[in-house]
C-alpha positions in Angstrom: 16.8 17.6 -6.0 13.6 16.8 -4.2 11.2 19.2 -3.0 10.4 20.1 0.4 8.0 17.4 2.1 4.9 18.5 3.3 5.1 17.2 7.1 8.5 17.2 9.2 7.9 13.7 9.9 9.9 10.6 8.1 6.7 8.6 8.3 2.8 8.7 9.1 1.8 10.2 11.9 -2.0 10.2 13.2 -3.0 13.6 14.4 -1.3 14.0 18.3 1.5 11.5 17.8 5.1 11.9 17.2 7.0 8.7 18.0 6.9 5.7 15.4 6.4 3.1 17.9 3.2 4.7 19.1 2.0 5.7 15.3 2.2 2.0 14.4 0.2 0.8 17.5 -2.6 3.3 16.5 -2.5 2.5 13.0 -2.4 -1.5 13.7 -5.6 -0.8 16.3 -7.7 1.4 13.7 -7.2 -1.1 10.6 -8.1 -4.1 13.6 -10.5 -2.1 14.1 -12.8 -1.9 10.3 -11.1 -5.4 9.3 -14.7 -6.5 9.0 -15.9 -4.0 6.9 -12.9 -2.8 4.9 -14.2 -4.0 1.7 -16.8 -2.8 1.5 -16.1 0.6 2.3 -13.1 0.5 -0.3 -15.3 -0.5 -2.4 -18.5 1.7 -1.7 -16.1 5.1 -1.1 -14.1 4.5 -4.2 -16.7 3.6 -6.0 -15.7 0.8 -6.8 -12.0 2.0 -8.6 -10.2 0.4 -6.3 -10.9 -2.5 -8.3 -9.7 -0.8 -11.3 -6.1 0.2 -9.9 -5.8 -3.0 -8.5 -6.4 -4.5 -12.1 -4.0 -1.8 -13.6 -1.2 -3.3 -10.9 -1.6 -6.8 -11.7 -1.6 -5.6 -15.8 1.7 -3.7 -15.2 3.6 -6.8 -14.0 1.6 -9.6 -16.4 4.9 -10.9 -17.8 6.5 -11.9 -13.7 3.4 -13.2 -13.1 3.0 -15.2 -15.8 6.1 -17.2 -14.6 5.4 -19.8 -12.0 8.9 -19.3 -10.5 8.3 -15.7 -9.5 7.8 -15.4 -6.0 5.7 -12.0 -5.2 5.1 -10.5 -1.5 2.1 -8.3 -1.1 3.4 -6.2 1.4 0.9 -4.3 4.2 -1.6 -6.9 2.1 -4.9 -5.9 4.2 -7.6 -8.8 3.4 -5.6 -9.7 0.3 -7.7 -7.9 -2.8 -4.1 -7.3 -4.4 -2.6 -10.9 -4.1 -6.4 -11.9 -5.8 -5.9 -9.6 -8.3 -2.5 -10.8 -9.4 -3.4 -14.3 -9.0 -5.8 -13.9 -11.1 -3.1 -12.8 -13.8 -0.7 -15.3 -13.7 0.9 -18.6 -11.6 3.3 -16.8 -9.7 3.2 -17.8 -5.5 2.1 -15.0 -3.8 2.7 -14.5 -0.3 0.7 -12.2 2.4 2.3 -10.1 4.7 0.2 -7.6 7.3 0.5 -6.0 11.0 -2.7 -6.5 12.0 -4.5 -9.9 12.7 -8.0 -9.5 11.9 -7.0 -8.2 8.3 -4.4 -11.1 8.1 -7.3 -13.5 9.3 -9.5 -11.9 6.6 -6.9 -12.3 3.8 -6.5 -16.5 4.3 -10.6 -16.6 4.3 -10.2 -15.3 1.2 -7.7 -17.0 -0.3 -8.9 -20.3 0.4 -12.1 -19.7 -0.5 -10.5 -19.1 -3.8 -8.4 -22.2 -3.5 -5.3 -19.9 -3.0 -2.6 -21.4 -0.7 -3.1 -19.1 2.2 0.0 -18.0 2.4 0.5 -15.2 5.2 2.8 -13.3 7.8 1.7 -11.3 10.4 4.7 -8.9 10.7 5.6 -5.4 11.0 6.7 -4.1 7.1 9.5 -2.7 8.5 11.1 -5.6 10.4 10.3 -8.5 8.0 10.8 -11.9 9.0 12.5 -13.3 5.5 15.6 -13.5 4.4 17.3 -11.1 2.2 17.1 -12.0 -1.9 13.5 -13.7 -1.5 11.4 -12.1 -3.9 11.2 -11.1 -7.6 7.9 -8.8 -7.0 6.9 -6.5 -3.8 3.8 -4.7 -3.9 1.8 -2.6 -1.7 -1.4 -1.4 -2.3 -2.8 1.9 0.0 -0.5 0.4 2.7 2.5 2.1 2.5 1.4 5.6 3.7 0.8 3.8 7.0 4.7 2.8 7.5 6.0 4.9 10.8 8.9 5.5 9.0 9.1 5.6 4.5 12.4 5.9 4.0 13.0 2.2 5.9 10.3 0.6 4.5 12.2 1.1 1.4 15.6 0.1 2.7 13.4 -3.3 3.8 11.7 -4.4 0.5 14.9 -3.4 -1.4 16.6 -5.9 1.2 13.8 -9.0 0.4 14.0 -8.3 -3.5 16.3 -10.1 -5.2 18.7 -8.3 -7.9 16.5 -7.4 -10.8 13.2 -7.3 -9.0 10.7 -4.7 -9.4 8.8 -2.3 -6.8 5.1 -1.4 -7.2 3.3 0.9 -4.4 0.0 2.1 -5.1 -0.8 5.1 -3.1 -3.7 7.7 -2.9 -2.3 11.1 -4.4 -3.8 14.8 -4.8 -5.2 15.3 -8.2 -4.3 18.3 -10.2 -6.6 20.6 -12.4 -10.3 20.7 -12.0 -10.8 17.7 -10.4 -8.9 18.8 -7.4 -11.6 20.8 -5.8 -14.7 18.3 -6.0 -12.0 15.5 -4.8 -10.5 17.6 -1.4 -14.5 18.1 -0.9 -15.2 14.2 -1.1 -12.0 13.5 0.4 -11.7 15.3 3.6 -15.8 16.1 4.6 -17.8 13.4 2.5 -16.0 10.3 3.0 -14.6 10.5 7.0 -18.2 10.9 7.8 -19.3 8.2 5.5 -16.4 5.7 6.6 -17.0 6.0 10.4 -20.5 5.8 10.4 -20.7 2.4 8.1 -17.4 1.2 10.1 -18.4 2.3 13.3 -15.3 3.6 15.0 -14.8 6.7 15.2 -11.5 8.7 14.0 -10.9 5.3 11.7 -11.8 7.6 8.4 -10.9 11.0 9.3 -7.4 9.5 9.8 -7.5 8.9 5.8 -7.4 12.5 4.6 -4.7 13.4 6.8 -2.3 10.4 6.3 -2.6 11.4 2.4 -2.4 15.3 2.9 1.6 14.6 5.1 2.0 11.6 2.5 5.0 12.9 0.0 3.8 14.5 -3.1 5.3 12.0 -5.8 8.1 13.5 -7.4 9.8 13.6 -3.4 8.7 9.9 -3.1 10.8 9.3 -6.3 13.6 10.8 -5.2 13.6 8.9 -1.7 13.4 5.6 -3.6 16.1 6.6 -5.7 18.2 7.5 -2.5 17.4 4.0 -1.6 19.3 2.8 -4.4 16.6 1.7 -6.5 17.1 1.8 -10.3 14.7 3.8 -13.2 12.5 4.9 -10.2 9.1 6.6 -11.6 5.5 7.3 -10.9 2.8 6.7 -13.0 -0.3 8.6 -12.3 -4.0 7.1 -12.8 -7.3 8.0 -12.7 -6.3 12.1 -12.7 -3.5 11.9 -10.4 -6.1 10.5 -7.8 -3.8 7.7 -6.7 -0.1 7.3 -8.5 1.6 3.7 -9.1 5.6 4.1 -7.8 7.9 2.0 -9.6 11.6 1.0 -9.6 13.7 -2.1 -10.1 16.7 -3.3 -8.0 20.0 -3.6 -9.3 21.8 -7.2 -10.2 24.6 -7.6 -8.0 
């Protein structure tokens, strides 16, 4: 059984809005928005772990990428700091996908400056413009929480992943114990203020705290992905439960 969620809402939903249509459009404008800071701020407000998670992806799926036949998506891929990091552990081809062109723009800067083939889509995660059975590997990283809607962004990367390819979402999460208090003070009054002034629009960071706080806790997210008909669902927390790694594997045939 999964527990209760903590918003009433199927997907994000920035502070004021209720329908998914709208809720994208914001969330495509705000990321447009930082595009040409985001790195650094991820960066500078995590100081500098999200480097670290990224590196603990790309570790967790060494033996895909090792293959040159895989064929990985980076799903929501931002300015591409995922699709580096796992090209970095293998020869798999690694395409790009994001809703927002500024970030997308970013992302093939990047990759050819690491003589990457830029290989990108600017599309909405949950109306994906490839066919179904096209990849052994999707991953998102701190993208996901954004989707308008979870549960279909689920139904859609289980539709592109071929039978026997694996999941891997990296999401923010709310750490247990004593680190709990000194994060939610960081978290919700440290960083917003931090993140809008370096960015310079306003609301982009405050919008952060909130999309984690109606984000499901993990064991619900688990459960959904399971209802989704992935196989040996799981979530592996790192870093004190700070952000969690989901993972699952579709079934052959």
């Amino acid at each position: 059984m999964s527990t209760p969620s903590r918003h009433p809402f199927p997907g994000t939903r920035p502070e004021g809005i209720s329908e998914e249509k709208e809720s994208a459009r914001y969330v495509r404008e705000m990321f447009s928005g930082i595009a040409g800071r985001y790195d650094l701020l991820n960066h500078l407000l995590s100081f500098q772990m999200d480097r670290h998670w990224r590196y603990v992806v790309a570790r967790q799926f060494r033996s895909r990428l090792d293959d040159p036949r895989t064929l990985v998506l980076d799903l929501c891929c931002g300015t591409a700091d995922l699709a580096l990091a796992l090209s970095r552990r293998g020869k798999a081809r690694i395409f790009c996908s994001d809703f927002s062109h500024p970030m997308l723009t970013r992302a093939g800067e990047k990759l050819r400056q690491r003589s990457l083939p830029p290989l990108v889509a600017e599309a909405d995660a949950l109306q994906l413009p490839f066919s179904d059975n096209s990849f052994d590997l999707v991953v998102c990283s701190f993208g996901f929480r954004n989707l308008a809607n979870y549960r279909a962004g689920l139904k859609e990367i289980l539709r592109v992943l071929r039978g026997g390819g694996e999941i891997g979402i990296l999401e923010f999460s709310e750490p247990r114990g004593l680190l709990r208090p000194f994060y939610t003070f960081y978290f919700h009054y440290v960083l917003p203020r931090v993140g809008e002034w370096i960015s310079g629009v306003k609301g982009s960071y405050s919008y952060l705290p909130g999309s984690v706080d109606r984000f499901p806790e993990p064991g619900e997210l688990v459960e959904w992905m399971r209802d989704a008909s992935f196989v040996r669902p799981r979530a592996r927390r790192l870093t004190g439960g700070i952000v969690t790694l989901y993972l699952g594997v579709k079934a052959v045939g």
